[in-house]
N, C-alpha and C positions, 0 to 999 in steps of 0.2 A: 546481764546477758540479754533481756528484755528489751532496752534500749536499742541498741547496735541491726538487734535484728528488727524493731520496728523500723529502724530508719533503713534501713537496707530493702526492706519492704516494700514504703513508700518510693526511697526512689527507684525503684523496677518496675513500680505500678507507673509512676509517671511519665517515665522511658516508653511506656508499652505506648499508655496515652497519647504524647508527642508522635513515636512514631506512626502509630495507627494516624493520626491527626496529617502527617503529613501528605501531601496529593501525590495518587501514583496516579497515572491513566494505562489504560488497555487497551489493544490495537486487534482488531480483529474484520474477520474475511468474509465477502460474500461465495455464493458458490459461481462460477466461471458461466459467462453468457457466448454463446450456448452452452448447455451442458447434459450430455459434457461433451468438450472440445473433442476434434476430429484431427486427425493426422492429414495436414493439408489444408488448413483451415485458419481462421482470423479468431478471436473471440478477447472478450474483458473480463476484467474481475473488479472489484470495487473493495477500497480499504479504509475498514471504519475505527475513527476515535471515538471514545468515554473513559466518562471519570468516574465511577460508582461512586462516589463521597461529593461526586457535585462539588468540589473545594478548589481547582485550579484554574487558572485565567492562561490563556494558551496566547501565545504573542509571536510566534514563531517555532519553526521546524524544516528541520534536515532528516530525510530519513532516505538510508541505503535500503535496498530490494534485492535479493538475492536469488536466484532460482537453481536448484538443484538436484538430485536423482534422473532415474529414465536412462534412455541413452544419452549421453552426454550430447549437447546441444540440439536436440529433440523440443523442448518449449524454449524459446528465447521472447525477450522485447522485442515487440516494437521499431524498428530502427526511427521513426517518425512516432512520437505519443501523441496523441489526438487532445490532452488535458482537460477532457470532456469533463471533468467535475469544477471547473471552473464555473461552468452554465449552469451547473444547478443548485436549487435555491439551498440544498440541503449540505451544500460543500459548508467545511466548519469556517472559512473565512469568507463565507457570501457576502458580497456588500462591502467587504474590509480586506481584497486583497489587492495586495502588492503586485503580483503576476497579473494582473488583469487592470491596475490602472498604469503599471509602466508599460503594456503588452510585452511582458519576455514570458520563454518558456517556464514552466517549472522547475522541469529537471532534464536529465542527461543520462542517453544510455553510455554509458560507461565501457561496457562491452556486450556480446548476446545474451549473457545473463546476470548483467550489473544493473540496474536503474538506481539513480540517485535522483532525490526532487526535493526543493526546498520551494518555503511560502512564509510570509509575514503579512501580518495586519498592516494597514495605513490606513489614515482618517481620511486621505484626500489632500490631503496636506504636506506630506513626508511623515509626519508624523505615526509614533503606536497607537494602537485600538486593540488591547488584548480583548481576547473572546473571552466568557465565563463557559468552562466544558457541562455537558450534562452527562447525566449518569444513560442516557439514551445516547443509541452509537450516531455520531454524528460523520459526512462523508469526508473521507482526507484523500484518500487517489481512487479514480481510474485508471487503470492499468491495462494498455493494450497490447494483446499476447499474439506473437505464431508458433502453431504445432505443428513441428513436422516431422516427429514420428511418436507412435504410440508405445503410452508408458507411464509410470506412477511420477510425479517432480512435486517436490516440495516448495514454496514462494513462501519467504519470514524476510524478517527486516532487521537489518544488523546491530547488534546490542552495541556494538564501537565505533562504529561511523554513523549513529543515527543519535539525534537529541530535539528535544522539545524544553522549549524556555519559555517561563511565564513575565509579565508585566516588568518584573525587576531584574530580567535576563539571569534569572537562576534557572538551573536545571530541572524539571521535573522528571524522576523516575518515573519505566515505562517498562510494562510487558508486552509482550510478543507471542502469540503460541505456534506462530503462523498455521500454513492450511496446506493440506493434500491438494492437487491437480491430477487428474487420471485425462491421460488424452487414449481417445478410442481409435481403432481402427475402421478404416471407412465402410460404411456398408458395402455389399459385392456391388447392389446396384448402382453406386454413388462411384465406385473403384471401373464398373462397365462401363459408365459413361465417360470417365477419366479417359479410358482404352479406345473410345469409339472416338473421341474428342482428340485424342492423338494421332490415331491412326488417320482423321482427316486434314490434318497439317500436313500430316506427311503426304498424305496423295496429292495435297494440293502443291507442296512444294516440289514435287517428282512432274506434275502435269505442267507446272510453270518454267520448267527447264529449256 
């Protein structure tokens, strides 16, 4: 009986091993520029990759963006993304990407609250240049937002239309816990001047008759 259950033993311990050994990465949120966003308003948020195990080389990615809760179309995309993490040094394919030496976009709003965006390494050449991930959040989107009404929305990325492939076009498993967005209601003063800003359209458009 000794036997049977040593080796039933080892191999669970090893199982464990393997799987702990294999790379997940984690995707996580900065909080929303400004913040917090205003009903009537423009603002970003910035979406960061790591790999706590430092073990995976990242060579590409597809990932869906989803926004939901609030009043229904209350935060949406972008109609136009700005791809602003292209520019910075801290983007996880600085130097190695594909979207900035073919110049195309990243991604695609899909509808007001769909964004899809894809990126791969290239050496310059056509060729891969996988990244090595660190356990430090490294930058993977900008994401430019409008609010236009006030309210709680949730922004994650979809576990089934979203994938990240390493060097040998395997998949790497990925978490998501996504993040809260609270868009506010304008201040009165900011809502006055809205009023005072209208009301001289109108006169002017009444005077120009």
């Amino acid at each position: 009986m000794i036997k049977p259950f040593l080796s039933l033993t080892i191999w669970l311990t090893s199982l464990a091993i393997c799987s702990h050994a294999s790379a997940a990465i984690t995707l996580s949120y900065s909080n929303p520029n400004p913040n917090p966003l205003v009903a009537g308003s423009q603002g970003i948020i910035d979406v960061f990759i790591r790999d706590d195990m430092a073990a995976a080389s990242l060579d590409a990615f597809l990932v869906e963006f989803g926004l939901s809760g609030g009043p229904a179309g209350g935060l949406v995309f972008s109609a136009t993304q700005s791809d602003a993490q292209l520019a910075d040094p801290q983007y996880v394919f600085a130097g190695r990407s594909s979207a900035v030496i073919n110049a195309t976009p990243v991604g695609t709003v899909v509808d007001p609250v769909t964004y899809s965006g894809f990126d791969a390494t290239n050496d310059g050449l056509g060729g891969a240049f996988p990244i090595a991930l660190s356990a430090s959040n490294q930058l993977l989107f900008r994401l430019d937002l409008n609010a236009l009404a006030a309210g709680t929305y949730t922004l994650s990325a979809s576990a089934t239309n979203s994938l990240f492939l390493d060097g040998g076009v395997s998949e790497i498993p990925f978490s998501d816990p996504g993040t809260t967005i609270t868009v506010a209601v304008p201040e009165p003063s900011t809502m006055l001047l809205s009023c005072f800003a209208l009301a001289g359209m109108g006169y002017r458009r009444i005077r120009n008759r």
